[in-house]
C-alpha positions as CSV (number, residue, x, y, z in Angstrom):
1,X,237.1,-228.8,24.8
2,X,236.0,-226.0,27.4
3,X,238.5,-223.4,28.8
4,X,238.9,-223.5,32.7
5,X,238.5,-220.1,32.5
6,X,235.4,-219.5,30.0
7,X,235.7,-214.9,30.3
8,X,238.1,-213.0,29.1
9,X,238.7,-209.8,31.4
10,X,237.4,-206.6,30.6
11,X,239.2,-204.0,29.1
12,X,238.6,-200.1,27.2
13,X,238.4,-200.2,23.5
14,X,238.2,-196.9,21.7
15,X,236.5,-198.1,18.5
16,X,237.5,-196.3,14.7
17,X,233.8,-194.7,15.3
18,X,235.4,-192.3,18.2
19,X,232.8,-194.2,20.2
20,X,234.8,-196.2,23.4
21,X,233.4,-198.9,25.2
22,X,234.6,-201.3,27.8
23,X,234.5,-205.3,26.0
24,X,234.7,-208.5,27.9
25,X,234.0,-211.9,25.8
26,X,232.2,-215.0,28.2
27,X,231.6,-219.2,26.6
28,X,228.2,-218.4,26.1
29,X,226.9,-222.3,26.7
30,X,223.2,-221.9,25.0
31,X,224.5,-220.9,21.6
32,X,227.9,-223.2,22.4
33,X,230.1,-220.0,21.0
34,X,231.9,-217.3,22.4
35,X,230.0,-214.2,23.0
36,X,231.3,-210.5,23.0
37,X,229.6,-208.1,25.3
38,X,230.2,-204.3,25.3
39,X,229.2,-201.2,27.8
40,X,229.1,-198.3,26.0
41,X,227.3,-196.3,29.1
42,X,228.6,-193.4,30.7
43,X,231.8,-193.1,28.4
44,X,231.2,-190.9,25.6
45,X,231.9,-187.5,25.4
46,X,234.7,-187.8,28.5
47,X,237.9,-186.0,28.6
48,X,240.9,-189.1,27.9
49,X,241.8,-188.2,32.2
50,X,237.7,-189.0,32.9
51,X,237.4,-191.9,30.2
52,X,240.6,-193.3,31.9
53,X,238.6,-193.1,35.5
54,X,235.3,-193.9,34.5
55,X,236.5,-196.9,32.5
56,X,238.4,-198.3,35.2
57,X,235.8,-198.4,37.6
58,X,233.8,-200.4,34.9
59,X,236.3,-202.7,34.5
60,X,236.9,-203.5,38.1
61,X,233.0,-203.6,38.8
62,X,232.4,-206.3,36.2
63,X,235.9,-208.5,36.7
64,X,234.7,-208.6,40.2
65,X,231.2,-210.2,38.7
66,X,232.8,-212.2,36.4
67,X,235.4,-214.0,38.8
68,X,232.4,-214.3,41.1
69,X,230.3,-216.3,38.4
70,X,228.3,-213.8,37.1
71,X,227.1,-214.0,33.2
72,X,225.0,-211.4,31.2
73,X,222.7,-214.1,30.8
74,X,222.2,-215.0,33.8
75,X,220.4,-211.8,34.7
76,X,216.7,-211.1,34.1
77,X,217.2,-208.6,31.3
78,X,214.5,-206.1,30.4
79,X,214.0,-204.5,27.1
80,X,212.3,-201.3,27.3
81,X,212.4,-197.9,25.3
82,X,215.0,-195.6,26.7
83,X,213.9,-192.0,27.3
84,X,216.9,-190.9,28.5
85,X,219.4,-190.9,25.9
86,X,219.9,-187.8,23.3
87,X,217.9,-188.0,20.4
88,X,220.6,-188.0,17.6
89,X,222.1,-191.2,19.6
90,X,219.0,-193.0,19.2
91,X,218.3,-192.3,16.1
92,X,221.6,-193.8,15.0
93,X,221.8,-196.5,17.7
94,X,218.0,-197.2,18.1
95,X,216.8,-197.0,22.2
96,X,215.2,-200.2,22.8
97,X,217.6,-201.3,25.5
98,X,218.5,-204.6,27.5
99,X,218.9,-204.0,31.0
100,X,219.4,-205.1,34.2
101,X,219.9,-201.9,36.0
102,X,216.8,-200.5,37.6
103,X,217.5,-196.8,37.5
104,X,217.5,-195.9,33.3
105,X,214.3,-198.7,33.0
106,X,212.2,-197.3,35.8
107,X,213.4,-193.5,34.7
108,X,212.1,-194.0,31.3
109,X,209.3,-196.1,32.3
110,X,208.5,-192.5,34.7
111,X,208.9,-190.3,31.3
112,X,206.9,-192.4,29.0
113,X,204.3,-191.8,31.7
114,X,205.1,-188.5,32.6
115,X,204.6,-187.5,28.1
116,X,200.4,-187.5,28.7
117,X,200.3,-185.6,31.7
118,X,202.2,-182.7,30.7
119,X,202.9,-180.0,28.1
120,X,205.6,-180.6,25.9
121,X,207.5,-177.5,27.4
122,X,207.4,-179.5,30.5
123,X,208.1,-182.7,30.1
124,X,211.2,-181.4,28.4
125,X,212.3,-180.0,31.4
126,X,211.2,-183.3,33.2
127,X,213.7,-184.8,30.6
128,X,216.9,-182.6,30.5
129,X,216.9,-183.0,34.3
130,X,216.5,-186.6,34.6
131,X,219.3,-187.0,32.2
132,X,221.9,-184.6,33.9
133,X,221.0,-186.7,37.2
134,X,221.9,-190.0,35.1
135,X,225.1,-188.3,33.3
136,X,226.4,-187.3,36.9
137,X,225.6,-191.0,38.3
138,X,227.5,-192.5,35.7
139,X,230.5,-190.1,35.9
140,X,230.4,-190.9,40.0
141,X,230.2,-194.3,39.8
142,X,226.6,-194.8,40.9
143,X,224.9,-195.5,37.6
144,X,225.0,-199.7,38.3
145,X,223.9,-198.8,41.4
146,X,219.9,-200.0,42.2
147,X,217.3,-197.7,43.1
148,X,217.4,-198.6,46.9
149,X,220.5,-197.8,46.7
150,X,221.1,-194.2,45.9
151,X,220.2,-192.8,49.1
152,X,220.3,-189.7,50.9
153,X,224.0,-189.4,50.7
154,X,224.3,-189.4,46.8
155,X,221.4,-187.5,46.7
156,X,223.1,-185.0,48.7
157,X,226.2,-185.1,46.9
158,X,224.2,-184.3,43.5
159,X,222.6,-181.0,44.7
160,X,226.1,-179.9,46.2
161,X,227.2,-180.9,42.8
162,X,224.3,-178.5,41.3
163,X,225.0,-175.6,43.7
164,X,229.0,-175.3,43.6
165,X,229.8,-176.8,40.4
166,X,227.0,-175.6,37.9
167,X,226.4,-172.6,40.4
168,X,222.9,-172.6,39.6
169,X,220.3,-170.6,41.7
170,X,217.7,-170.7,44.3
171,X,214.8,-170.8,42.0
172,X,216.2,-173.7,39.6
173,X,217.4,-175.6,42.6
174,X,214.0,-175.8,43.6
175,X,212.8,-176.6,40.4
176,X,215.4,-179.7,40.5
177,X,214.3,-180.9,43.7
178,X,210.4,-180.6,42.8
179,X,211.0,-182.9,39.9
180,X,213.2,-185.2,41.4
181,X,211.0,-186.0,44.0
182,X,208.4,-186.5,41.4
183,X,210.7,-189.1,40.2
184,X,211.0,-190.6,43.1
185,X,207.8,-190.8,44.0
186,X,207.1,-192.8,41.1
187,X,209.6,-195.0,42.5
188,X,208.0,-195.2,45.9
189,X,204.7,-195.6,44.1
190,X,206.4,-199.1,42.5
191,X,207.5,-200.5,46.1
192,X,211.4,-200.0,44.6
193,X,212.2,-197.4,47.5
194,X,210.7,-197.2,50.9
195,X,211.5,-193.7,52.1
196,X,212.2,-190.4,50.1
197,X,216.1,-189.8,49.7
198,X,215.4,-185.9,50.2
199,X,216.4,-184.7,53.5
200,X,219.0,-181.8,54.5
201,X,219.2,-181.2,51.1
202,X,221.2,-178.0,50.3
203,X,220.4,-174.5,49.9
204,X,221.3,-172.6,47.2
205,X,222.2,-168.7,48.7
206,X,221.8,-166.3,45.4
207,X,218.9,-165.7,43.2
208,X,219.6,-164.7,39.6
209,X,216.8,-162.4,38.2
210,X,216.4,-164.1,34.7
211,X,212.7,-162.2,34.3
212,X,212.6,-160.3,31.2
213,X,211.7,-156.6,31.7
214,X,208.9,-154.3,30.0
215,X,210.4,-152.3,27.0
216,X,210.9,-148.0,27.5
217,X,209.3,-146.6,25.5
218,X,211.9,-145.1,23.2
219,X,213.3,-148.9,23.0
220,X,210.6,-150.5,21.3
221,X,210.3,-147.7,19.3
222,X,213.8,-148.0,17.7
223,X,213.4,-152.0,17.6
224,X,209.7,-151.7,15.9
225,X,210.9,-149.4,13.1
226,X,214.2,-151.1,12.3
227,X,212.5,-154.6,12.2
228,X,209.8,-154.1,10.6
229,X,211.7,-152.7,7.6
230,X,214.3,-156.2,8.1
231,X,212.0,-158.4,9.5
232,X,208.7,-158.1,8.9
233,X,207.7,-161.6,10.2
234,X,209.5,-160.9,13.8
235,X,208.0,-157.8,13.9
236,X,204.2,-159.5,13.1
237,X,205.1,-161.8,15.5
238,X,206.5,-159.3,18.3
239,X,203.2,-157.4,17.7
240,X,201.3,-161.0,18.3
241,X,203.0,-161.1,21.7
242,X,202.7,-157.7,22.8
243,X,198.7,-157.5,22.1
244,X,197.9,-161.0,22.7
245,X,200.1,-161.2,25.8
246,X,200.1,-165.3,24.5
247,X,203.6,-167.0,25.3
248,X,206.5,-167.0,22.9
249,X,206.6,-170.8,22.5
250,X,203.9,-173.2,21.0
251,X,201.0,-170.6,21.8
252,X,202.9,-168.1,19.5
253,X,204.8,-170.3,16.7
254,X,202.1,-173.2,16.1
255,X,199.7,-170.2,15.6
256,X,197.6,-171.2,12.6
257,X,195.7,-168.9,10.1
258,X,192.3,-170.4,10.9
259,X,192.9,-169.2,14.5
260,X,192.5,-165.8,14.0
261,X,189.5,-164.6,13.1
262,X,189.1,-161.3,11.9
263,X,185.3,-161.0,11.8
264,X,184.7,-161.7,15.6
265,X,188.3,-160.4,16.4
266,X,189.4,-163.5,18.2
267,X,192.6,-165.5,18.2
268,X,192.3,-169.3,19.2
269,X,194.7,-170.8,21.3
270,X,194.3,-174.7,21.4
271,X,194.8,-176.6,24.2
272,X,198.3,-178.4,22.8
273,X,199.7,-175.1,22.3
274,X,198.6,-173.6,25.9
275,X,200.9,-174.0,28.5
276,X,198.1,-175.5,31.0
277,X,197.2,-177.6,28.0
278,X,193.8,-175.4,28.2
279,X,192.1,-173.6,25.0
280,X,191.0,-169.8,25.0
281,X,189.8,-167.6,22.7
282,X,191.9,-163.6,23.5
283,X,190.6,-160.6,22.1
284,X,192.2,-159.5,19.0
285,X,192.4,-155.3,19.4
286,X,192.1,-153.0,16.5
287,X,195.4,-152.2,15.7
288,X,196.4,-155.8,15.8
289,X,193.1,-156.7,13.4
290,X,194.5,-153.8,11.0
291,X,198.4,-155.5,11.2
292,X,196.8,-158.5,10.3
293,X,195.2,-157.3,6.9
294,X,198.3,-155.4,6.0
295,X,199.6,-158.5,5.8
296,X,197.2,-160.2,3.8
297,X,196.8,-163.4,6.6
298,X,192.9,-164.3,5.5
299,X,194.5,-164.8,1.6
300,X,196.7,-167.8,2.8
301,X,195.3,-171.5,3.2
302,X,193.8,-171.8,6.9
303,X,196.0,-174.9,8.0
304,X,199.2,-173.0,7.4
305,X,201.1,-171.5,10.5
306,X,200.7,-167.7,10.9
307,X,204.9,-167.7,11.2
308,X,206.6,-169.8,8.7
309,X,210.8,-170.0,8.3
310,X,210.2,-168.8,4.7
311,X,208.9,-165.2,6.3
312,X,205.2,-165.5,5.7
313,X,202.7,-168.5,6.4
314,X,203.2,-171.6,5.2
315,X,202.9,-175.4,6.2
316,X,206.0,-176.0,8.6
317,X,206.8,-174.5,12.1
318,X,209.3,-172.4,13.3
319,X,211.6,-174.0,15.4
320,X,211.4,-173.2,19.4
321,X,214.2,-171.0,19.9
322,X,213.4,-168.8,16.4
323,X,212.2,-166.1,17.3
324,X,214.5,-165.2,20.9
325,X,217.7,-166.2,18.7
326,X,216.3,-163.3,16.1
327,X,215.0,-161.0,18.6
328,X,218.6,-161.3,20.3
329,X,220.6,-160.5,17.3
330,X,218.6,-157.4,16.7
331,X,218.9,-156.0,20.2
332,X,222.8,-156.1,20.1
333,X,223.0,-154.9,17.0
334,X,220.8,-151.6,18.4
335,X,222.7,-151.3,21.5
336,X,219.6,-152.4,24.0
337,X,219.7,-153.4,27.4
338,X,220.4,-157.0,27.8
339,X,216.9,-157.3,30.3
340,X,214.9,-157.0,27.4
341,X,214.4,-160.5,25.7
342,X,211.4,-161.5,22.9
343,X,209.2,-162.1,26.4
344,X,209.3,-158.5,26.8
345,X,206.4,-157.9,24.4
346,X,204.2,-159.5,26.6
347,X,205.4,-157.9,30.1
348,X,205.1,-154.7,28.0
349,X,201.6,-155.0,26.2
350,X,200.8,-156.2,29.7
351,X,201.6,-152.8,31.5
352,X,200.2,-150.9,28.5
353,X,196.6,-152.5,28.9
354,X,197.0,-151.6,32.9
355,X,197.6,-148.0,31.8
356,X,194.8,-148.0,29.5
357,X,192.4,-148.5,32.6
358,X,191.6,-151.9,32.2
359,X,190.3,-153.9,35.2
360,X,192.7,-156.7,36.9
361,X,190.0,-159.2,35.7
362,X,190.5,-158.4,31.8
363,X,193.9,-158.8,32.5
364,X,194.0,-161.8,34.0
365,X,191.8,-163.4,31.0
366,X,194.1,-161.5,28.2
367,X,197.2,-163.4,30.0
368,X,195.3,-166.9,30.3
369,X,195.4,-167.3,34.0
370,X,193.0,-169.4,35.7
371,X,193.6,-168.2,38.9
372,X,193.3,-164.1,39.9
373,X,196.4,-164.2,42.5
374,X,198.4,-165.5,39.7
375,X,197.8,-162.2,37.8
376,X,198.3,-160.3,40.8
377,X,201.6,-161.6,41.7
378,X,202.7,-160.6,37.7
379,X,201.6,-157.3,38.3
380,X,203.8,-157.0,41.4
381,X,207.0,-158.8,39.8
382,X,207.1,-156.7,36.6
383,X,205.6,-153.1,37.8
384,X,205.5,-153.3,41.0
385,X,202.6,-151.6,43.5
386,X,201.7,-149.1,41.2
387,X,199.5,-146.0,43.2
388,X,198.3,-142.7,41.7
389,X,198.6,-140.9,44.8
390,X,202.2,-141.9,45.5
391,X,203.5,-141.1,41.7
392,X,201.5,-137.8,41.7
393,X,202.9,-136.5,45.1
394,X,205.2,-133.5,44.5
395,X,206.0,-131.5,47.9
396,X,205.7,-127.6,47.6
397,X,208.7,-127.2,49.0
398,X,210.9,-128.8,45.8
399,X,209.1,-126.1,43.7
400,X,211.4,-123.6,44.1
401,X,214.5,-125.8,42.8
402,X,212.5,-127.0,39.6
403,X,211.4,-123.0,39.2
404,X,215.5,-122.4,39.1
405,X,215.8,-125.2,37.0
406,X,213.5,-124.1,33.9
């Protein structure tokens, strides 16, 4: 005999796992059994005071369906492959998910198609921020929320959130709202929305200079000769950086042994390690060709990566963060300034080829740029307007104090 009342409410559970979740149970009439049904969303990794909160307002939002007549069931559910949720949970959990809330679908289904129209470097960053967007939805209530429905307000409330809360800068506010919009376009694009959410947004006021900085002289001196008596490998690669000027990242670490090629002194960058997803081949100078057979690179297999975690080449990459989290432990230990980072090798090899008289344009194709103001705006950021006739001017009447000096 059915119940008058075929739901039981919903409450928190905080399972043995650690891992809470809000439960209900409803008469589930197709199977002719009682079904349980469990939100895990938005509730892990809460202080007890937030779980408390953010539970609650689950609770109330689906007793209020539930009374109304509402079933899971009764919703069109959609299975799709969740982008948004942290590796190591899916992994253990699987991400194929059934939902009926538009914003996680449609925000995967944007990063599935987002995967093959950028770099890897990029749609990472594409990811991370559509995430934190979803983690501070869920923490404000919003995450049940359709599309159409997070309007200018909430959109506003999340970049005041960014701005006061995270304190983050000018330039990574506007890297925020560029993606976002991106996002949203894509939402525009599927008739879900019918205007951009993104107006008096605000402004962040201070700019954090993040840039790495060119080396002195006497620095990369003392890091060169104490590293490459600890670590050869770092200081291969540091010398990979500073003569190639190729990026840190994939360019550097996925570097393989049949990519350099000693006879025409070339070094091959392929188009999935390029940051514009673009191959090049970049001059290889002597020094760097000699490095190269002090090291013996030509004896090793040509599939193997140039840099390898057992210290020379070998078949497995180095993980993204291997060589900065190196490079920083060796410029604390030596007391250097914390501007330099392992990016500096390129700023510096950068300045080093401008000394040496070369021309903007062999530059600008040592660095990979496709465009020639793109080279000129590095050369301004990192040494500035640089003019013989202004560092060579020495008044006459100052030579009388450096006279006394001597």
């Amino acid at each position: 005999m059915r119940l008058k009342i075929d739901y039981t409410m919903p409450g928190l559970i905080r399972s043995s796992s650690g891992k809470p979740f809000v439960e209900f149970r409803c008469f589930y009439p197709a199977k002719n059994k009682v079904e349980r049904f469990r939100i895990y969303k938005g509730l892990s990794k809460l202080s007890s005071e937030l779980l408390e909160e953010q539970a609650n307002k689950l609770i109330s939002f689906y007793a209020k369906k539930l009374e109304a007549g509402w079933r899971p069931w009764n919703d069109e559910a959609v299975v799709y492959r969740d982008q948004i949720e942290y590796a190591n949970v899916t992994t253990a959990f699987g991400n194929e998910k059934k939902d009926n809330n538009h914003l996680r679908r449609y925000l995967s289904e944007f990063l599935s198609f987002k995967k093959s129209d950028v770099a890897p470097k990029t749609f990472q960053d594409y990811t991370s921020k559509a995430r934190l967007f979803c983690l501070w939805l869920e923490k404000n209530g919003h995450i049940e929320k359709l599309i159409s429905e997070i309007d200018n307000e909430i959109i506003v409330s999340y970049f005041t959130y960014l701005i006061q809360v995270k304190q983050l800068d000018r330039a990574t506010i506007k890297k925020y709202r560029q993606i976002l919009t991106s996002i949203f376009q894509f939402f525009l694009s599927k008739k879900l929305i019918k205007v951009l959410p993104f107006e008096n947004l605000p402004k962040a006021s201070k700019i954090k200079d993040k840039a790495a900085r060119p080396f002195f002289d006497n620095h990369i001196k003392q890091y060169l000769e104490y590293v490459s008596k600890e670590d050869p490998q770092l200081f291969l690669a540091s010398m990979f950086q500073f003569f190639l000027l190729c990026r840190p990242g994939q360019e550097l670490r996925l570097l393989k042994i049949q990519d350099v090629d000693m006879q025409r002194q070339t070094v091959y960058i392929n188009d999935v390690s390029a940051k514009k997803s673009i191959s090049r081949r970049i001059t290889m100078p002597n020094a760097l060709k000699e490095l190269c057979e002090a090291f013996h690179l030509s004896d090793y297999p040509g599939h193997y990566f140039v840099f390898e975690k057992k210290g020379q080449p070998g078949p497995v990459s180095l993980g993204k963060n291997h060589f900065s989290n190196h490079f920083r432990r060796y410029r604390i230990l030596l007391g250097l300034p914390e501007t330099y980072k392992f990016y500096s090798f390129k700023h510096t090899g950068a300045g080093k080829i401008l000394e040496s008289g070369a021309t903007l344009a062999e530059l600008m194709n040592q660095l990979g740029h496709t465009r020639f103001d793109s080279t000129i705006h590095y050369v301004r950021r990192h040494f500035g307007e640089r003019s013989e006739k202004i560092m060579n001017l020495k008044p006459e009447f100052l030579q009388f104090f450096l006279n006394n000096r001597q």
